[in-house]
C-alpha positions as CSV (number, residue, x, y, z in Angstrom):
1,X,-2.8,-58.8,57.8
2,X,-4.1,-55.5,58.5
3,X,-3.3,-52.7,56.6
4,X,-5.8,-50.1,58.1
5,X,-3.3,-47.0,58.4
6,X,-4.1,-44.5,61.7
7,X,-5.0,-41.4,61.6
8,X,-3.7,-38.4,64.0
9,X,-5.4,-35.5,64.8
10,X,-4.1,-32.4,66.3
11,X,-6.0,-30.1,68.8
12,X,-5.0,-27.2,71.4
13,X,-5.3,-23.5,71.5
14,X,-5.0,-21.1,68.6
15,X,-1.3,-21.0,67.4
16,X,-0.8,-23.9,69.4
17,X,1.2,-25.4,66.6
18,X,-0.8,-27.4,65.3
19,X,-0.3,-26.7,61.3
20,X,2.8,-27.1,61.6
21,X,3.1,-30.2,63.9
22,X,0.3,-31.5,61.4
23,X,2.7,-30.8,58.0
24,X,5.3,-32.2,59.6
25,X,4.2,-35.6,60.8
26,X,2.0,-35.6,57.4
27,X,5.6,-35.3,55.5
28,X,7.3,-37.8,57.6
29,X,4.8,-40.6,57.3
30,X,3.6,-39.8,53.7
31,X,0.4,-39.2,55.4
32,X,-2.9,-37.4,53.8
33,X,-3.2,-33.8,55.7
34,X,-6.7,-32.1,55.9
35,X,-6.4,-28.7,58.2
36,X,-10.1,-27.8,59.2
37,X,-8.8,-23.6,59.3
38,X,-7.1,-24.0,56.0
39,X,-10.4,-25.3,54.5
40,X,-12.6,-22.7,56.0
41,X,-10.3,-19.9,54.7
42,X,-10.4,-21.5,51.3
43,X,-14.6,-21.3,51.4
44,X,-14.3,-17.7,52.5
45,X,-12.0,-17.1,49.3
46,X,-14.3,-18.4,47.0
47,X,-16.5,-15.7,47.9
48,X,-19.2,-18.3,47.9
49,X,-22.5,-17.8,49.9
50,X,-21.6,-19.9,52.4
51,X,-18.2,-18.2,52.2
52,X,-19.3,-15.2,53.1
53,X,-21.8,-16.5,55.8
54,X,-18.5,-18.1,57.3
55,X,-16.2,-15.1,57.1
56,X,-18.5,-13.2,59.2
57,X,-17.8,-15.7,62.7
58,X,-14.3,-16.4,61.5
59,X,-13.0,-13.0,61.5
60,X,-14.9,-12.4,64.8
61,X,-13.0,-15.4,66.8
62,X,-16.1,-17.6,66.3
63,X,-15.8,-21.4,66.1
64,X,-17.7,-22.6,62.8
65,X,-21.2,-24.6,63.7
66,X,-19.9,-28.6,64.6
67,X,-22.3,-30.1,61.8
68,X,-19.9,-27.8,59.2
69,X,-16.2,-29.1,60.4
70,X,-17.9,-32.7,60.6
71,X,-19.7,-32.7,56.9
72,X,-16.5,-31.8,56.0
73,X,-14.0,-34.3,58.0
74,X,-17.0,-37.2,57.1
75,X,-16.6,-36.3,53.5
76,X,-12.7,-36.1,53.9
77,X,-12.1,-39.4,55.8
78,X,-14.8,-41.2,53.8
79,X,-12.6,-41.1,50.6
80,X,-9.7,-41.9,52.5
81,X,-8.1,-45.1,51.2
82,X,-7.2,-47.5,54.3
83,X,-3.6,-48.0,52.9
84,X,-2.9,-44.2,53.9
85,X,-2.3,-42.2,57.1
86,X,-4.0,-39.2,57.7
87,X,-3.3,-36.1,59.6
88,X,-6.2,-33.6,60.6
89,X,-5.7,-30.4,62.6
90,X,-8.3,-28.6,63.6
91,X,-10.7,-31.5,64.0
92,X,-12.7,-32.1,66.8
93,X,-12.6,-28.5,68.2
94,X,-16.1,-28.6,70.6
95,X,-17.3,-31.8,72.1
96,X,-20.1,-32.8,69.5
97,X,-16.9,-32.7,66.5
98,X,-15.1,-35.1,68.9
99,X,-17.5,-37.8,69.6
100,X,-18.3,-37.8,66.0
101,X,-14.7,-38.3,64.9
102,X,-14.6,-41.3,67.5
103,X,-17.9,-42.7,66.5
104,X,-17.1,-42.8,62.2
105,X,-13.5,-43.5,62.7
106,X,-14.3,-46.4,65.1
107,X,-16.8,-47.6,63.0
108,X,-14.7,-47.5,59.6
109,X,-12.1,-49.6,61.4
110,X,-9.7,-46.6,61.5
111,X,-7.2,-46.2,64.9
112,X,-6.4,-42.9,65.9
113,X,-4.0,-40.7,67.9
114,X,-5.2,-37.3,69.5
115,X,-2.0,-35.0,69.9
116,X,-2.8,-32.1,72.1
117,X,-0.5,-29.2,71.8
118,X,-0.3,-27.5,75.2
119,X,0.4,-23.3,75.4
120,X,-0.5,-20.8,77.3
121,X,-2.9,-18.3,76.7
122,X,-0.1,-15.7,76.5
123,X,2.2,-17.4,74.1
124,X,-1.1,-17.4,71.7
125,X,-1.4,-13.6,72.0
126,X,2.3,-13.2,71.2
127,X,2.5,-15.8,68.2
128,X,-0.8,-14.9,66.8
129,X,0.2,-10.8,67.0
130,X,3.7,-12.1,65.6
131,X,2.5,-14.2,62.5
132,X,-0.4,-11.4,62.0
133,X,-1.8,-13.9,59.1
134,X,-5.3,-12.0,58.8
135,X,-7.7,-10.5,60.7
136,X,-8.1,-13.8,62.9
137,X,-4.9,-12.9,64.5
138,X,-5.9,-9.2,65.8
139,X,-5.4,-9.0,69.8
140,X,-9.3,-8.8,70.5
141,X,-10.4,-11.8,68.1
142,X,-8.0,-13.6,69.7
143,X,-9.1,-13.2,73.2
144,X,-12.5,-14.4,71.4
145,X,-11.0,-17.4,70.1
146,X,-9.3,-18.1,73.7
147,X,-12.7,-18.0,75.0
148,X,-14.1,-20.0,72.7
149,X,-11.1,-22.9,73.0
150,X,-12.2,-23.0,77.0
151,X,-16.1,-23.0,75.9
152,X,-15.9,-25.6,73.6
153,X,-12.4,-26.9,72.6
154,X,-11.1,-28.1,76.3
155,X,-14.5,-30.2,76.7
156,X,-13.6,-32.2,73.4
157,X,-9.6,-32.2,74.5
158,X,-11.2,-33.8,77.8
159,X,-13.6,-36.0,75.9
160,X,-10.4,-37.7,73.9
161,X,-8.7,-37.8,77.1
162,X,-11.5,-39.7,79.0
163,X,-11.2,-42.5,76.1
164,X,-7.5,-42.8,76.1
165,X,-6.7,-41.3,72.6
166,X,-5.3,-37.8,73.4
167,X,-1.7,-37.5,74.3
168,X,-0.3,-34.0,75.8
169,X,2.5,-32.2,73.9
170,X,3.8,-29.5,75.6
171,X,3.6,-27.2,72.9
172,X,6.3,-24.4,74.0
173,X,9.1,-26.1,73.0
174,X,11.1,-25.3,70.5
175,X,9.3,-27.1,66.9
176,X,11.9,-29.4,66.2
177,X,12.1,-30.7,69.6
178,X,8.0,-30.9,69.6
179,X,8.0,-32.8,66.3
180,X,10.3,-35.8,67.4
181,X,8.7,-36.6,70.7
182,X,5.6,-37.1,68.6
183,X,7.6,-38.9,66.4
184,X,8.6,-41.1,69.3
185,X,4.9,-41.4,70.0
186,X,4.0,-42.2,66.6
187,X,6.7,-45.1,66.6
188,X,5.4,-46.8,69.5
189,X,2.2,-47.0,68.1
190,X,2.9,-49.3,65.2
């Protein structure tokens, strides 16, 4: 019997929803959650070297190089007992992050789910000036990081869609609403 768990990724524009989409499916299956942005802000609060090299393109809208979100969803998912789900947001934001994620997880036996959240670019300018968490959130950074989702995020949002594993959310409902139809995805899966 197989016991290999899946693992569900979540991708779409800046406060898109995907945090909290991603805590909430990782609460409701018991799941392991690694949140590529929360990981980044913990390296710039180390005050680290690479910290510092990091919060320079981070608080200018900048995506993070894809060989630094892939060391550090390799090094995630490779410790990943195959007994437990996993929930990643963040991962697999340009195309070279996505075909990497397919490539290991396929060959460490490991299904996956891509949920795309789907906003608009003026609901992220309203919900990133609302939550105002730092100085990602400021109204010209996040033009930046708009720009940067159609440079490099869509492609890998296409990618997963050319190989069947991304499934569109439309991500302006209200959250509770969002959260059980992918919980109505998620149970079809198993």
């Amino acid at each position: 019997m197989n016991t290999t768990k899946r693992l569900f990724l979540f991708v779409g524009r800046i406060a898109s929803g995907k945090e909290t989409q991603g805590r909430m499916l990782a609460d409701a299956l018991h799941a392991e959650l690694f949140m590529t942005g929360a990981r980044f802000r913990d390296i710039i609060n180390s005050g680290s070297p690479l910290g510092k090299r990091i919060k320079g393109d981070y608080e200018k809208g900048l995506l993070m190089p894809a060989w630094v979100a892939v060391y550090m969803f390799q090094d995630f998912l490779f410790k990943l007992s195959d007994d437990t789900h996993a929930v990643f947001e963040g991962t697999g934001r340009a195309q070279e992050e996505a075909q990497m994620f397919e490539e290991v997880a396929t060959w460490l036996g490991r299904p996956y789910t891509v949920f795309n959240l789907k906003v608009s670019p003026e609901t992220v300018v309203a919900r990133s000036l609302k939550r105002n968490r730092d100085s990602a959130d400021a109204e010209e950074v996040v033009k930046t990081r708009l720009a940067e989702f159609e440079r490099l995020t869509a492609p890998a949002i296409g990618y997963f869609q050319s190989i069947g594993t991304c499934i569109d959310i439309d991500g302006e409902q209200p959250v509770d609403k969002i959260h059980a139809e992918i919980m109505s995805h998620v149970a079809s899966l198993k």
